[in-house]
C-alpha positions as CSV (number, residue, x, y, z in Angstrom):
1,X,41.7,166.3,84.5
2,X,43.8,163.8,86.4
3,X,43.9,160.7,85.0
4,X,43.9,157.0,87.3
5,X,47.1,155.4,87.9
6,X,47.6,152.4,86.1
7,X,47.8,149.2,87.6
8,X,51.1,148.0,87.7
9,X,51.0,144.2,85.8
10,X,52.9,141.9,88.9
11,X,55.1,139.2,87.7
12,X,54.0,135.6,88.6
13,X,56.1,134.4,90.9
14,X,53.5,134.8,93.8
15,X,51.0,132.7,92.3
16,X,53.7,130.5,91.4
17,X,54.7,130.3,95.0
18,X,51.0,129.8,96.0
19,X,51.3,127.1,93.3
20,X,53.9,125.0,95.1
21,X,52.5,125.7,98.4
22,X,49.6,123.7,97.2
23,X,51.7,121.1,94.8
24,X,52.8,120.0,98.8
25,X,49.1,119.7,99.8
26,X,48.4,117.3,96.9
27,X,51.6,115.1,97.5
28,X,50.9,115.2,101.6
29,X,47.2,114.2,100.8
30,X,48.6,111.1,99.1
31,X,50.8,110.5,101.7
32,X,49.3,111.0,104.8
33,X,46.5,109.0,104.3
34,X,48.6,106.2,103.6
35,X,48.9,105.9,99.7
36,X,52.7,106.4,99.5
37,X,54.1,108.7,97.0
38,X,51.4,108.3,94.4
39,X,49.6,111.6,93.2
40,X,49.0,111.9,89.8
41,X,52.4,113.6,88.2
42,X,54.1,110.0,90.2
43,X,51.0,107.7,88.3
44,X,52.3,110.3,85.4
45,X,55.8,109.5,85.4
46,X,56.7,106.2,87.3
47,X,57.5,107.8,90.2
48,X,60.2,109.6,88.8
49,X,58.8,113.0,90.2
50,X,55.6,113.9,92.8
51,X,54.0,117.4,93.0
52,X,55.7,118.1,96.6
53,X,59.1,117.7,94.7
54,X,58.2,120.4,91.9
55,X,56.6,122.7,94.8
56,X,60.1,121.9,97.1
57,X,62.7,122.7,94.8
58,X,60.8,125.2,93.0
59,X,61.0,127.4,96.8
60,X,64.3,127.1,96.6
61,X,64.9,127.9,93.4
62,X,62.8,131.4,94.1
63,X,64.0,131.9,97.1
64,X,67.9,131.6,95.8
65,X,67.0,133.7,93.1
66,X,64.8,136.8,94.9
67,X,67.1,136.4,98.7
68,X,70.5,137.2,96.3
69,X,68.5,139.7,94.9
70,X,67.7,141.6,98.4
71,X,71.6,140.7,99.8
72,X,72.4,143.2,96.9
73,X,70.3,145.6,98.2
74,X,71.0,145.0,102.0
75,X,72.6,148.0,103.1
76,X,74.7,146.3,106.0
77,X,74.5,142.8,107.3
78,X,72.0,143.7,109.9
79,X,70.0,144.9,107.1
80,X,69.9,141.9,105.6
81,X,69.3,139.1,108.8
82,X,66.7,141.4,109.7
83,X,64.4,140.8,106.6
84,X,65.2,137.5,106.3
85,X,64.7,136.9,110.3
86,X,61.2,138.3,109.6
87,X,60.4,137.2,106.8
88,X,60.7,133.7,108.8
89,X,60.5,133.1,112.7
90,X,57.0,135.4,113.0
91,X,54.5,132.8,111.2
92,X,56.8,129.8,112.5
93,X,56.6,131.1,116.0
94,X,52.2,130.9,115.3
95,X,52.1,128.3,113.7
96,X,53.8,125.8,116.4
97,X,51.8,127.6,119.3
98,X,48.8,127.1,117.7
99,X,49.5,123.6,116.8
100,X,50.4,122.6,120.4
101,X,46.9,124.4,121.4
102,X,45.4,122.0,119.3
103,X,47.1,118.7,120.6
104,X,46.3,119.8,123.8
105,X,42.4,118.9,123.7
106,X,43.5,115.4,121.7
107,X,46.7,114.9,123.9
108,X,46.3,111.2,125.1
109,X,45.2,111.6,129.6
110,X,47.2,108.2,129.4
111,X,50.8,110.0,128.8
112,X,50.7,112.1,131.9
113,X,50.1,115.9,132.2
114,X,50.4,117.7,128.7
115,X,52.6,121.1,130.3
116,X,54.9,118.2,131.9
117,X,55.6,116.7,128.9
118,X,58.9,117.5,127.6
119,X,58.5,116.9,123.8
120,X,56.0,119.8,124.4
121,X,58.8,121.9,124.4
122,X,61.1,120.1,122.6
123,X,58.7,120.5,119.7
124,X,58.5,124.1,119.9
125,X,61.8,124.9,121.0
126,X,63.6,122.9,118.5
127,X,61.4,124.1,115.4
128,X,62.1,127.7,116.5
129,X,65.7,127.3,116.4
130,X,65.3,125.4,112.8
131,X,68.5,123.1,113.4
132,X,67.3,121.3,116.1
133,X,64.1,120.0,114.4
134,X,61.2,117.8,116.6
135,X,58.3,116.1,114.6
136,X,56.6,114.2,117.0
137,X,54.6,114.0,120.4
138,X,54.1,110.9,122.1
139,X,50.6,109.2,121.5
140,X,49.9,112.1,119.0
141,X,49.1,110.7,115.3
142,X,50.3,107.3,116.6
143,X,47.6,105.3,114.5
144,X,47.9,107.3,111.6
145,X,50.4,106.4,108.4
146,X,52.5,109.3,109.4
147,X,52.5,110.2,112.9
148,X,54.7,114.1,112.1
149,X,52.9,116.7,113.9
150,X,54.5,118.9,111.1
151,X,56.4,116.7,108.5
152,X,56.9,120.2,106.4
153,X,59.4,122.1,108.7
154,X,62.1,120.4,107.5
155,X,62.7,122.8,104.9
156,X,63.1,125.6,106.8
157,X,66.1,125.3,108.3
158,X,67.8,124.6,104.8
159,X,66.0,127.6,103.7
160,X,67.6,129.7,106.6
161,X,70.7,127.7,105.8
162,X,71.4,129.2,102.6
163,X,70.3,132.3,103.5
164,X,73.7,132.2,105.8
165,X,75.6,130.9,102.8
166,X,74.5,134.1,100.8
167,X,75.8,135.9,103.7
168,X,79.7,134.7,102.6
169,X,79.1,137.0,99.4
170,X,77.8,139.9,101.0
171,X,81.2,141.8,100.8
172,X,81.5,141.2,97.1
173,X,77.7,141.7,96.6
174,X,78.4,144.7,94.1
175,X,81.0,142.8,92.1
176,X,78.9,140.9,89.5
177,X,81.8,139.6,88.0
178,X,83.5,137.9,91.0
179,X,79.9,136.5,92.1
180,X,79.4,134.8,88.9
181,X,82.5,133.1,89.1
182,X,82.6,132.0,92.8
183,X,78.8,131.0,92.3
184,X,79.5,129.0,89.7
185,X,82.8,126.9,91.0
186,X,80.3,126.1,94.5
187,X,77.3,124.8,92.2
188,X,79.9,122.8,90.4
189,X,81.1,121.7,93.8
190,X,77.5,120.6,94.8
191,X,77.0,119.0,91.6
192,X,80.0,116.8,92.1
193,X,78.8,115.9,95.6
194,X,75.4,115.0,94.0
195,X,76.8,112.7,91.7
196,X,80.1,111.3,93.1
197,X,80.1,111.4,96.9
198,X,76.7,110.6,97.4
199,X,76.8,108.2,99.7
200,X,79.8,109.8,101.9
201,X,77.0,112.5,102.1
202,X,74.5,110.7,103.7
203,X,76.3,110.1,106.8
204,X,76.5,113.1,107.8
205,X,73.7,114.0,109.2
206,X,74.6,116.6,112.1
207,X,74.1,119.7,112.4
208,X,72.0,119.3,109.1
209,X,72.4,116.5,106.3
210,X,74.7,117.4,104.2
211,X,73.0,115.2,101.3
212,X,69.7,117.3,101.7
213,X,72.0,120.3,101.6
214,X,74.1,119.0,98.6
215,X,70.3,118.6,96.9
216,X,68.5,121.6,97.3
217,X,71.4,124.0,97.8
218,X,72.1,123.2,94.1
219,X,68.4,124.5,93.0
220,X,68.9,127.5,95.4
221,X,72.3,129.1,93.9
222,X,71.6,128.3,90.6
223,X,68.7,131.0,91.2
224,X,70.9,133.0,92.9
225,X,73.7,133.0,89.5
226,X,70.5,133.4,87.5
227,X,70.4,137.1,89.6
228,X,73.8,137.9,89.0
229,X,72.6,138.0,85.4
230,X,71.0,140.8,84.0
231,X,68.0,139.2,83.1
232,X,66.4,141.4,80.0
233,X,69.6,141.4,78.6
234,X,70.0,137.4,78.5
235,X,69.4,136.8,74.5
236,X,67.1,134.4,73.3
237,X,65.2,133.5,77.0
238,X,62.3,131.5,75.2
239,X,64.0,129.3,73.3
240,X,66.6,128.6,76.5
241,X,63.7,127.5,78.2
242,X,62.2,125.4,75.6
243,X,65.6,123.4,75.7
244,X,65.6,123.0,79.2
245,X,62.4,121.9,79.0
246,X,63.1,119.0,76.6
247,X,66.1,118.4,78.8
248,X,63.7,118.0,81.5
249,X,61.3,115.8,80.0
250,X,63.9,113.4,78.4
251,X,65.5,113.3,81.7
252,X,62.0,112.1,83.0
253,X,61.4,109.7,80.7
254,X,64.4,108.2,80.4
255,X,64.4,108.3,84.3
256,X,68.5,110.0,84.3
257,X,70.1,111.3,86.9
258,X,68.2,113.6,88.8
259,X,71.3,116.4,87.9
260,X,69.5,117.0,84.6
261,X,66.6,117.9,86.8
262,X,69.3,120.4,88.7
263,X,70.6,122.0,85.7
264,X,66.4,122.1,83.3
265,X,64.6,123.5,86.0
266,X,65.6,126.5,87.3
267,X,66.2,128.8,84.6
268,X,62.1,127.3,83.5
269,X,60.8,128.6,86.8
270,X,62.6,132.0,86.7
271,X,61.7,132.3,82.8
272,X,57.8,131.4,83.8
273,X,57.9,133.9,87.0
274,X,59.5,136.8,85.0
275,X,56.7,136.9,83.3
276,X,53.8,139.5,83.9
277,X,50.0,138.4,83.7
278,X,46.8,139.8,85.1
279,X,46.0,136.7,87.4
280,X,49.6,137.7,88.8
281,X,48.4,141.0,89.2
282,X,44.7,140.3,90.9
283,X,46.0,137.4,93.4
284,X,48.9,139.7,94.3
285,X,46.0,143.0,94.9
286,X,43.6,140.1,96.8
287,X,45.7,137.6,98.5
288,X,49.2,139.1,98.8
289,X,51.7,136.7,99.3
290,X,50.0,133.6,101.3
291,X,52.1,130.7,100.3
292,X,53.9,130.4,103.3
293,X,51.6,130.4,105.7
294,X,50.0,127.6,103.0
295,X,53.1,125.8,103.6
296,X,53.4,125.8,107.0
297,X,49.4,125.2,107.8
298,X,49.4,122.7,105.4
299,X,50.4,119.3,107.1
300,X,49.0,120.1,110.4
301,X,45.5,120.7,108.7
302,X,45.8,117.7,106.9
303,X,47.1,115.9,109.9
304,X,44.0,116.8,112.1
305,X,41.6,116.0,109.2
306,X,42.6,112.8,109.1
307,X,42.4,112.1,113.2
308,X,38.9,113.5,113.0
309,X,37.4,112.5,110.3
310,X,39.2,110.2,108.3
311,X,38.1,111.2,104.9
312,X,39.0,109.9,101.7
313,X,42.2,111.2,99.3
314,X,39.7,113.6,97.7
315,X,37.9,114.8,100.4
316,X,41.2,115.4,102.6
317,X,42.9,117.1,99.5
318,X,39.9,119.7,98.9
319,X,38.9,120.1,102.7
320,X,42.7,120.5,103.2
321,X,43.5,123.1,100.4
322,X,40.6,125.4,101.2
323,X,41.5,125.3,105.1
324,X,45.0,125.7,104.0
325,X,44.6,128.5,102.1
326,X,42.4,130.7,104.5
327,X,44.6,130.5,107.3
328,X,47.7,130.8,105.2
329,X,45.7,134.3,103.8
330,X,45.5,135.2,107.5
331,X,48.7,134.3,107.9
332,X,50.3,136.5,105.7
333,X,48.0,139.2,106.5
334,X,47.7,139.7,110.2
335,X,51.1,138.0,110.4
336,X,53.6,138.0,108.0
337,X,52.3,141.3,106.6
338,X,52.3,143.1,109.6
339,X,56.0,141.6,110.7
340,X,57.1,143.1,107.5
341,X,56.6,146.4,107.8
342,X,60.0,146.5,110.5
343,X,61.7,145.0,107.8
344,X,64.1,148.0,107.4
345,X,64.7,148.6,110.6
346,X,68.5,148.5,110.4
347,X,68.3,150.6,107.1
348,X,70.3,153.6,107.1
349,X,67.8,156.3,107.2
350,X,67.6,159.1,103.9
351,X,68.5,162.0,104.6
352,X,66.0,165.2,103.0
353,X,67.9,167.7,101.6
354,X,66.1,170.9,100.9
C-alpha cells in the first residue's frame, strides 16, 4: 500500500509578507483620506511607529535575509539578475499600464489630449526604470489629501538597490567567514551614518537619497548577516528574541533613537518567520505568495476609492484590503507566478549521467 505524502509544514514568512503588505493598506487608509499618520499602533505609541513602518522595514528585512540567501545559490551573476529582474519588473510593468488605463477615463478633457501628455510617459517610463521615479499626473488626484498616483513605488528602487549591493559579495558568496566580517563593518558604517551624519545625508538626494538608503539598507543587511549564520545552530534563539523584544519596546516607550529599532527588529522577524505553522502552510497551498502584488495594487486602489466614492477610514480600509488582495492573488498567479518559472534560465543545465 502506498502511503500519501505528507504535507510539508511552510515556514511563515509568506503570511508574514502578506501581513506587511496589508500593515501599508491600514497606514495609506489613514493617510490618504486625510488623517495624517494616525492608525492605531501611532494612537498606540505617540506616533513613534505606524503599521506601514513595521510592514516597510519588515520587506527589507526579508528580503535582505532570503535575496543573500539565493546570491549563495546563484550559479553565475546572470543567474542571479535574472531571478531578481523577474521576480520584479513583470507585476511593475502591469501594474503601471493598468493604472494609466484607468486614469484615462478620469483624465481631466481640460489638460489636453491624454497620449500627448508627457507625464503619461514619464510616469511609466520612470517607474520602470525604478531610479527615475514619477508619482503624479496633472489634474489627477489634485483635490484629494495626496494626489500620488502610486505613493508606494518608492521602495522599489531601494529594494532593487540593494539587490546590486549584494551583487559586490557575489565572488566571496561561499566564504562565510569573510561575509560576516565585511557585512558587519558596512552595517556599522550605515549605523554611523544614521546617527552622526544625518543631516549631510539628506542632501543628497540624486541618483537615490542616500538618508533613505542609509535607513532601510541597515534593516536589509542585517537580514542578510542573519543568513550568513547558520540558523539552527544559533543557541538560545527564543530568549534572543525576547531581549530584542524588550529592547524594542523600551525603545518605544521611551521614544530613543530609532537605531534600537535597527538593531531589536530584525533578528524578531527572522525568529517569527523561521517558524513553521499550519496557517503558513494553507495560505502558501491557497494563495501562494500575493504580497506583492498587495503592495503594489494597494495605493492605486485606495486612491480610486477615494475619487469615486469618498468613503470613510473604515469603509476605504475594508473595501481597499479585499480589492487589494484579489488582484494582488491574480497578480502573483497569472503574473508573477508564471514570470517565475524562467527564473533559471541562465542556470547551468545538469547533466544525467547514466
Amino acid at each position: 500500500m502506498i502511503k500519501p505524502r505528507e504535507t510539508r509544514i511552510a515556514n511563515n514568512f509568506d503570511v508574514i509578507r502578506i501581513l506587511f503588505a496589508w500593515f501599508v493598506i491600514v497606514s495609506h487608509s489613514y493617510v490618504l483620506n486625510g488623517n495624517g499618520p494616525t492608525d492605531p499602533l501611532a494612537s498606540l505609541t505617540n506616533g513613534y511607529m505606524i503599521f506601514s513602518f513595521i510592514g516597510v522595514k519588515g520587506f527589507f528585512i526579508i528580503s535582505g535575509y532570503l535575496i543573500f540567501q539565493s546570491l549563495e545559490r546563484s550559479q553565475s551573476i546572470a543567474d542571479y539578475l535574472a531571478k531578481r529582474m523577474l521576480r520584479i519588473f513583470p507585476a511593475l510593468i502591469v501594474v503601471l499600464a493598468l493604472t494609466l488605463l484607468i486614469v484615462y477615463f478620469i483624465y481631466p478633457t481640460h489638460e489636453g489630449y491624454y497620449l500627448l501628455d508627457p507625464e503619461i510617459y514619464k510616469y511609466f517610463l520612470g517607474n520602470s526604470v525604478l531610479f527615475m521615479p514619477h508619482f503624479f499626473i496633472k489634474g489627477i488626484f489634485v483635490n484629494q489629501p495626496n494626489p500620488a498616483i502610486n505613493g508606494s513605488l518608492w521602495t522599489i528602487e531601494f529594494e532593487f538597490f540593494f539587490y546590486m549591493v549584494l551583487l559586490l559579495f557575489f565572488p566571496i558568496r561561499k566564504n562565510k567567514n569573510a561575509l560576516k566580517i565585511l557585512l558587519s563593518l558596512l552595517i556599522i558604517g550605515l549605523f554611523a551614518g544614521n546617527i552622526f551624519f544625518i543631516d549631510e545625508l539628506k542632501k543628497i538626494t540624486s541618483p537615490i537619497s542616500l538618508e533613505l538608503a542609509f535607513d532601510l539598507g541597515t534593516y536589509f543587511l542585517i537580514g542578510s548577516l542573519i543568513a550568513c549564520f547558520n540558523w539552527e545552530r544559533i543557541p538560545y534563539k527564543l530568549w534572543i528574541t525576547i531581549a530584542f523584544g524588550v529592547v524594542l519596546v523600551i525603545a518605544t516607550v521611551f521614544k530613543l533613537n530609532y537605531s534600537w529599532v535597527q538593531i531589536s527588529l530584525p533578528f524578531i522577524i527572522i525568529f517569527l518567520g523561521k517558524q513553521s505553522s499550519r496557517i503558513a502552510t494553507i495560505s502558501h497551498q491557497v494563495l501562494g505568495d500575493p504580497s506583492y502584488g498587495i503592495y503594489l495594487y494597494g495605493f492605486p486602489i485606495q486612491q480610486f476609492i477615494i475619487y469615486f466614492f469618498k468613503p470613510t477610514t473604515v469603509t476605504l480600509l475594508i473595501s481597499s484590503t479585499i480589492l487589494s488582495f484579489v488582484i494582488g492573488y491574480l497578480s502573483w498567479t497569472f503574473i508573477e507566478k508564471r514570470a517565475l518559472v524562467y527564473k533559471n534560465i541562465f542556470a547551468p543545465k545538469r547533466t544525467i549521467v547514466d
